[in-house]
PDB file of N, CA, C and O in Angstrom:
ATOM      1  N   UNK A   1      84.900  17.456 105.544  1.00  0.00           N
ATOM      2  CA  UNK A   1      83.530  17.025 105.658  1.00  0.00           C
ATOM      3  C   UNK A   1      82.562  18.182 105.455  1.00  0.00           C
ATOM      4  O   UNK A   1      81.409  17.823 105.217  1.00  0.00           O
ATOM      5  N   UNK A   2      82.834  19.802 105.508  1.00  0.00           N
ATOM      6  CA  UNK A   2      81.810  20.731 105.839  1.00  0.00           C
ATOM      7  C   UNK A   2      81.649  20.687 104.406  1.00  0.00           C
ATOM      8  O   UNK A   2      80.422  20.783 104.432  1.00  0.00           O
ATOM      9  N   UNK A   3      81.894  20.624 103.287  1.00  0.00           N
ATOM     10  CA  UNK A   3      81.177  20.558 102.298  1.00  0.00           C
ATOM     11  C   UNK A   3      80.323  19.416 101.753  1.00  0.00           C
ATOM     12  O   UNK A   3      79.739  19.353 100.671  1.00  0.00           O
ATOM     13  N   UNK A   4      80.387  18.462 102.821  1.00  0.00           N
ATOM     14  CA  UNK A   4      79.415  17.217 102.420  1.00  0.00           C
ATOM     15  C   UNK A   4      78.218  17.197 103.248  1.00  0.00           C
ATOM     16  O   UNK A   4      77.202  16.519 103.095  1.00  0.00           O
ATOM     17  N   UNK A   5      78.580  18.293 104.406  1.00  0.00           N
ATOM     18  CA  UNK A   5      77.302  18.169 105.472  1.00  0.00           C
ATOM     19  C   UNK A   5      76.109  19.047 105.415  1.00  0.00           C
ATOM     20  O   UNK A   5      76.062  20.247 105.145  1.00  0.00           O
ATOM     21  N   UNK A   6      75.193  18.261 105.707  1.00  0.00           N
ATOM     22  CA  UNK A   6      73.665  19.373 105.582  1.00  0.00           C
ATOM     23  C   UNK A   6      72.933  20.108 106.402  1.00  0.00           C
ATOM     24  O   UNK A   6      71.925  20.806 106.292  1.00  0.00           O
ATOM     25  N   UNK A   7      73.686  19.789 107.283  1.00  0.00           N
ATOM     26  CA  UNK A   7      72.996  20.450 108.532  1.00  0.00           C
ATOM     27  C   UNK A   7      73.741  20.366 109.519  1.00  0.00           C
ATOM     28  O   UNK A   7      74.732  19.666 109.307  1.00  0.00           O
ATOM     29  N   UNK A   8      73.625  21.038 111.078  1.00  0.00           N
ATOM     30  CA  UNK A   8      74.643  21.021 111.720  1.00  0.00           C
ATOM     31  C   UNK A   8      73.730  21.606 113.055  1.00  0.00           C
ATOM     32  O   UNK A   8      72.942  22.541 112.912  1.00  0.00           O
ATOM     33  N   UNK A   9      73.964  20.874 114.455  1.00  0.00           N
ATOM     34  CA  UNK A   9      72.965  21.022 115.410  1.00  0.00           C
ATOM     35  C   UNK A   9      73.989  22.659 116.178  1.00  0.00           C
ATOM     36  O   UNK A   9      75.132  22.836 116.598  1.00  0.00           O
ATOM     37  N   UNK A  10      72.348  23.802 115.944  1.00  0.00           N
ATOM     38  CA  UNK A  10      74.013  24.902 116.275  1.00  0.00           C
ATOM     39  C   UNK A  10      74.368  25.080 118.271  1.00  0.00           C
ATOM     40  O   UNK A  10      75.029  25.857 118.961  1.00  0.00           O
ATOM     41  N   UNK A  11      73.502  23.890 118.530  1.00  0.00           N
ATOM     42  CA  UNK A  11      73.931  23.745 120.335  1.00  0.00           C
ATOM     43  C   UNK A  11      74.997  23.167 121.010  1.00  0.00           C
ATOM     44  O   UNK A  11      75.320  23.004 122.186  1.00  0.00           O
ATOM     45  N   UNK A  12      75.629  22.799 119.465  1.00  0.00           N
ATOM     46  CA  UNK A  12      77.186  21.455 119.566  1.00  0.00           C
ATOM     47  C   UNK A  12      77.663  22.374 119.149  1.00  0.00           C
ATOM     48  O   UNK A  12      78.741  22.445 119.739  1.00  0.00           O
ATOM     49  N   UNK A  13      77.556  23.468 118.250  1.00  0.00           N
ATOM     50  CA  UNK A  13      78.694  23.810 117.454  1.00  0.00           C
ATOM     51  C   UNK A  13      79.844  24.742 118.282  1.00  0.00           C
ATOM     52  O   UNK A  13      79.564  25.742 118.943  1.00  0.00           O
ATOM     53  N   UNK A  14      81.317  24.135 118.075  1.00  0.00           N
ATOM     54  CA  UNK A  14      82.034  25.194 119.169  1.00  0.00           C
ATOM     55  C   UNK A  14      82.502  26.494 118.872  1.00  0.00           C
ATOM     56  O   UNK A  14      83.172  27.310 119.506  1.00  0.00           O
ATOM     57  N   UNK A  15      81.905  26.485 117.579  1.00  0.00           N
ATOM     58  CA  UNK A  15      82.424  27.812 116.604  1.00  0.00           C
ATOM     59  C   UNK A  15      81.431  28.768 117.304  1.00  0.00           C
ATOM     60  O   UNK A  15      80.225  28.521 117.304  1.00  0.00           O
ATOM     61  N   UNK A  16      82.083  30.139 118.053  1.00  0.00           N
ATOM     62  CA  UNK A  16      81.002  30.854 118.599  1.00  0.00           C
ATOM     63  C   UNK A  16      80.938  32.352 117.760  1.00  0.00           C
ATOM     64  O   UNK A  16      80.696  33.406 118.348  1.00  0.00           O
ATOM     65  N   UNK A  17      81.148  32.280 116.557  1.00  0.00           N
ATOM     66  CA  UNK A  17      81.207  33.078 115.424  1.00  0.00           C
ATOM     67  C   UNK A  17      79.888  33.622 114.966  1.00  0.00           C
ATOM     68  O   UNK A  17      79.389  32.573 114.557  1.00  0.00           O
ATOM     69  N   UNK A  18      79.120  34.403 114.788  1.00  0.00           N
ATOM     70  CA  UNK A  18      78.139  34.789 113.761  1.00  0.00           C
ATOM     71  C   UNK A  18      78.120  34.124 112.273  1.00  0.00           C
ATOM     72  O   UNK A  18      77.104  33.666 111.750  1.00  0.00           O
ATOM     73  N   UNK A  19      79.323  34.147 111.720  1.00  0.00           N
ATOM     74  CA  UNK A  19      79.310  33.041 110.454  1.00  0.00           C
ATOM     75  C   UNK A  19      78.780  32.115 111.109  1.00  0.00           C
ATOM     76  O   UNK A  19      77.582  31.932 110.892  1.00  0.00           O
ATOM     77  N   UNK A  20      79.237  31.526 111.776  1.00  0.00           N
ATOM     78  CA  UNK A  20      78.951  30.332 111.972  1.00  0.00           C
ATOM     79  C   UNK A  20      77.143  30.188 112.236  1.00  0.00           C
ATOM     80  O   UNK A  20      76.335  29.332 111.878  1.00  0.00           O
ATOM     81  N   UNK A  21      77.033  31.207 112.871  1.00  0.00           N
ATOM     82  CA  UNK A  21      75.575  30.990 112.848  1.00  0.00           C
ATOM     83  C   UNK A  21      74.766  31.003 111.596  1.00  0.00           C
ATOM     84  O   UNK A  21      73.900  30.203 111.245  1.00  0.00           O
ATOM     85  N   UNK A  22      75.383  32.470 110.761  1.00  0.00           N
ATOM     86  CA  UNK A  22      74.871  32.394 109.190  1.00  0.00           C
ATOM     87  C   UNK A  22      74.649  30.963 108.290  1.00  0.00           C
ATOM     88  O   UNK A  22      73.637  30.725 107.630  1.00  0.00           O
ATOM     89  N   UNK A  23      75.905  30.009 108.425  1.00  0.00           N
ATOM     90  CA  UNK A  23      76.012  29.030 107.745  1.00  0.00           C
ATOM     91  C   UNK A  23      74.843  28.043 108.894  1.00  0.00           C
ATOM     92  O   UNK A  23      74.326  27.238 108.119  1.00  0.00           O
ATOM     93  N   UNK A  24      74.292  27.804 110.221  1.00  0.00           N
ATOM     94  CA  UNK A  24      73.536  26.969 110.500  1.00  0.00           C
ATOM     95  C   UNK A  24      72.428  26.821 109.724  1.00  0.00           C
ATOM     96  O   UNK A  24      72.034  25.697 109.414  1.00  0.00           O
ATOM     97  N   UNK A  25      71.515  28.467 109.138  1.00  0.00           N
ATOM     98  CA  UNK A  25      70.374  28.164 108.831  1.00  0.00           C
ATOM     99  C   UNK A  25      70.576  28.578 107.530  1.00  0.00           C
ATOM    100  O   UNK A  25      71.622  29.057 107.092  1.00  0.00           O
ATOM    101  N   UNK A  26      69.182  28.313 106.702  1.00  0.00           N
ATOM    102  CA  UNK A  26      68.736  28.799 105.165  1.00  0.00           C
ATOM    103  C   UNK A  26      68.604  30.204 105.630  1.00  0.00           C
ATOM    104  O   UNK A  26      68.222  30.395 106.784  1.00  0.00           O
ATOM    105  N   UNK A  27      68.931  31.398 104.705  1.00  0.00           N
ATOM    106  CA  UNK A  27      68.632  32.852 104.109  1.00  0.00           C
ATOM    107  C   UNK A  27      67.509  33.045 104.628  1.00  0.00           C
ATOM    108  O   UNK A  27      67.543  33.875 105.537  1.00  0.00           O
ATOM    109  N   UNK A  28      66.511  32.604 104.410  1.00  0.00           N
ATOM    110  CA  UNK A  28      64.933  32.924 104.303  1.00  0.00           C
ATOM    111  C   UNK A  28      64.840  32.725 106.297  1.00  0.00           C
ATOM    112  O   UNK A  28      64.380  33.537 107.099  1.00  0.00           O
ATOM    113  N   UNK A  29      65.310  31.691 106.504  1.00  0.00           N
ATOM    114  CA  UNK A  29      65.412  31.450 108.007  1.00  0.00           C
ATOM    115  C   UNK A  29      66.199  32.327 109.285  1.00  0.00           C
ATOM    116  O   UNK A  29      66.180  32.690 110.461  1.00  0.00           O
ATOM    117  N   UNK A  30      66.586  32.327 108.550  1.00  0.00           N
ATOM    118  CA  UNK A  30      68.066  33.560 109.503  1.00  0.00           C
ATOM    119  C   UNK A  30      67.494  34.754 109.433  1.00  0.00           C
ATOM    120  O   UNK A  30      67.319  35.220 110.559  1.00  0.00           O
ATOM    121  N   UNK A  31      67.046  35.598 108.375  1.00  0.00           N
ATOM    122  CA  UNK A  31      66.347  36.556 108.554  1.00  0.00           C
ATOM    123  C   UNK A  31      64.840  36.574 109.189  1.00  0.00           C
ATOM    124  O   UNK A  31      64.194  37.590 109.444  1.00  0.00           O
ATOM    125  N   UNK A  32      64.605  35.802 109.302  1.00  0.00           N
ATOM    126  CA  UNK A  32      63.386  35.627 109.999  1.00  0.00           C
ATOM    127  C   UNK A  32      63.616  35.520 111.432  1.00  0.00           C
ATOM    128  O   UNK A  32      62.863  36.018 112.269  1.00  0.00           O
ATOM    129  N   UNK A  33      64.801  34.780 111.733  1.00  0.00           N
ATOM    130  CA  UNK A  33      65.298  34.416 113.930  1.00  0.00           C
ATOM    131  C   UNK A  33      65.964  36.415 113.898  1.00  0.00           C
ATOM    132  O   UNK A  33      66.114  37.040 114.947  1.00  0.00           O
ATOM    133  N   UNK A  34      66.147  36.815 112.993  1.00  0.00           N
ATOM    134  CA  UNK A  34      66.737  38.463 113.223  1.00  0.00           C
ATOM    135  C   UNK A  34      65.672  39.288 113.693  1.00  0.00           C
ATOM    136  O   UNK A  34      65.713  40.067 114.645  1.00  0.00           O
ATOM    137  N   UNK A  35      64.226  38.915 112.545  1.00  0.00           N
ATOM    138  CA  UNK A  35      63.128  39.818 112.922  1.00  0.00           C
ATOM    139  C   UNK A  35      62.513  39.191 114.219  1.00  0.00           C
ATOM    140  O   UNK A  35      61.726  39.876 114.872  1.00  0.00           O
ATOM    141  N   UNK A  36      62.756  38.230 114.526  1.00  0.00           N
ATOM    142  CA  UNK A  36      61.807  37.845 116.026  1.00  0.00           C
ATOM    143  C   UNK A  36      63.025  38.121 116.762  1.00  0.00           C
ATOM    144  O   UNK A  36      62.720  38.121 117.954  1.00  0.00           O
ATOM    145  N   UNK A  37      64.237  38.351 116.617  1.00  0.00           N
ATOM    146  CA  UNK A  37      64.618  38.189 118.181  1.00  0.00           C
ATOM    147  C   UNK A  37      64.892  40.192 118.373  1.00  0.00           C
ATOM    148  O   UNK A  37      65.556  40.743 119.251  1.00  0.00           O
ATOM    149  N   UNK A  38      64.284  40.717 117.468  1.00  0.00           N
ATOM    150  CA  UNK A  38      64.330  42.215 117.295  1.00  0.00           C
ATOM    151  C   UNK A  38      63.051  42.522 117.936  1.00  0.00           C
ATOM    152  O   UNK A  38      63.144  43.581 118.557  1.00  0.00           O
ATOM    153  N   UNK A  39      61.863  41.978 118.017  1.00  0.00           N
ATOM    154  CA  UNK A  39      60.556  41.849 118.298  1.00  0.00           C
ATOM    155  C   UNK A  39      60.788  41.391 120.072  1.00  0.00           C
ATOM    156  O   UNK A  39      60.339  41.987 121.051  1.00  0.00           O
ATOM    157  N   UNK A  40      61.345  40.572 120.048  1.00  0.00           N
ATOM    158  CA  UNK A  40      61.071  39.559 121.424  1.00  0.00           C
ATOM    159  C   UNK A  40      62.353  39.877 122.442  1.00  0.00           C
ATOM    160  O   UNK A  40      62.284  39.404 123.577  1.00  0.00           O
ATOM    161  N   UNK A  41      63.678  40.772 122.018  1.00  0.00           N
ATOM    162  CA  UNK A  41      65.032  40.154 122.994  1.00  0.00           C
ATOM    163  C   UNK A  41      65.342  41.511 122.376  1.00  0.00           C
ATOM    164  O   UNK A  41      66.478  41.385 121.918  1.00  0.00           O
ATOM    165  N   UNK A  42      64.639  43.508 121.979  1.00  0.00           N
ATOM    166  CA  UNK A  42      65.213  44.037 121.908  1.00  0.00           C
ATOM    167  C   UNK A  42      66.550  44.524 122.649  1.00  0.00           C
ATOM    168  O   UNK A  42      67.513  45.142 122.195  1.00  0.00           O
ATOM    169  N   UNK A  43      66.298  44.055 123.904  1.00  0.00           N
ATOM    170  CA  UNK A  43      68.216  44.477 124.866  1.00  0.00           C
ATOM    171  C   UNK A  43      68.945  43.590 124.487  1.00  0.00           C
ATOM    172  O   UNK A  43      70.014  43.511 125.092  1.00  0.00           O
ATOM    173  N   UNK A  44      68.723  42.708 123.507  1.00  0.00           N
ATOM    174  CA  UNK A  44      69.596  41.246 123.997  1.00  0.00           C
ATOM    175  C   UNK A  44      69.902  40.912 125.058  1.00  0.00           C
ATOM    176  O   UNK A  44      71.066  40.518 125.146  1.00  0.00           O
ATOM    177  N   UNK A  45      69.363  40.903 125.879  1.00  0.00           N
ATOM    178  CA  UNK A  45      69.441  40.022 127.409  1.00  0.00           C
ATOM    179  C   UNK A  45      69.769  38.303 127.024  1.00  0.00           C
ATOM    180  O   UNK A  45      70.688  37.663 127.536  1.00  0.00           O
ATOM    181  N   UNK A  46      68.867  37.804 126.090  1.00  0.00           N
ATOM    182  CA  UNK A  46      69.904  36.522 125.463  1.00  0.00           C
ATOM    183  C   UNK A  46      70.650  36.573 124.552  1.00  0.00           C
ATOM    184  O   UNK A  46      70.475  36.215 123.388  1.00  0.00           O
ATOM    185  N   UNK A  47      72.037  37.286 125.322  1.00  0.00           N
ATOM    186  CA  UNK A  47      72.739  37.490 123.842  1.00  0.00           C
ATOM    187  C   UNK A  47      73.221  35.838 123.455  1.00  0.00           C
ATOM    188  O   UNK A  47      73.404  34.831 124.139  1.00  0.00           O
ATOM    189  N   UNK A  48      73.328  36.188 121.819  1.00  0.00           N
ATOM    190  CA  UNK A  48      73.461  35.062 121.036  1.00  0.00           C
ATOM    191  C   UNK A  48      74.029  35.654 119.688  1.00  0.00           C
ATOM    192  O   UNK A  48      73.778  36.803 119.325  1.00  0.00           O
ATOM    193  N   UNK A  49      74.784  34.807 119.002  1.00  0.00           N
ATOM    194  CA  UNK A  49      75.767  35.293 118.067  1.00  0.00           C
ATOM    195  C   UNK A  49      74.524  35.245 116.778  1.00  0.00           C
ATOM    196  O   UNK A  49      74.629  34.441 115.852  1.00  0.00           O
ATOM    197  N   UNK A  50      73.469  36.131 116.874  1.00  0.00           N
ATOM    198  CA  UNK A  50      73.110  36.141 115.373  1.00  0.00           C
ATOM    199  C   UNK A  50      73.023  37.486 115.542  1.00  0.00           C
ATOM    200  O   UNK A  50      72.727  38.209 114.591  1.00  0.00           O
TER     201      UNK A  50
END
């Protein structure tokens, strides 16, 4: 099915991978949750697999 699907909610997903996060969003998007959470969560205190 992952090549038929378009989207994918990443709060279900059990894959706790960084790919996995790569593949949730568009390019343009993912680099953009990198520069805010570099701005907003420099300790990572919420760490999160991006």
């Amino acid at each position: 099915m992952s090549p038929m699907s378009v989207g994918r909610y990443v709060n279900y997903d059990g894959d706790n991978s960084r790919e996995s996060a790569v593949r949730s969003y568009s390019v343009p998007k993912y680099r953009r949750l990198i520069e805010v959470k570099k701005v907003y969560d420099p300790h990572d205190l919420f760490a999160t697999r991006l």
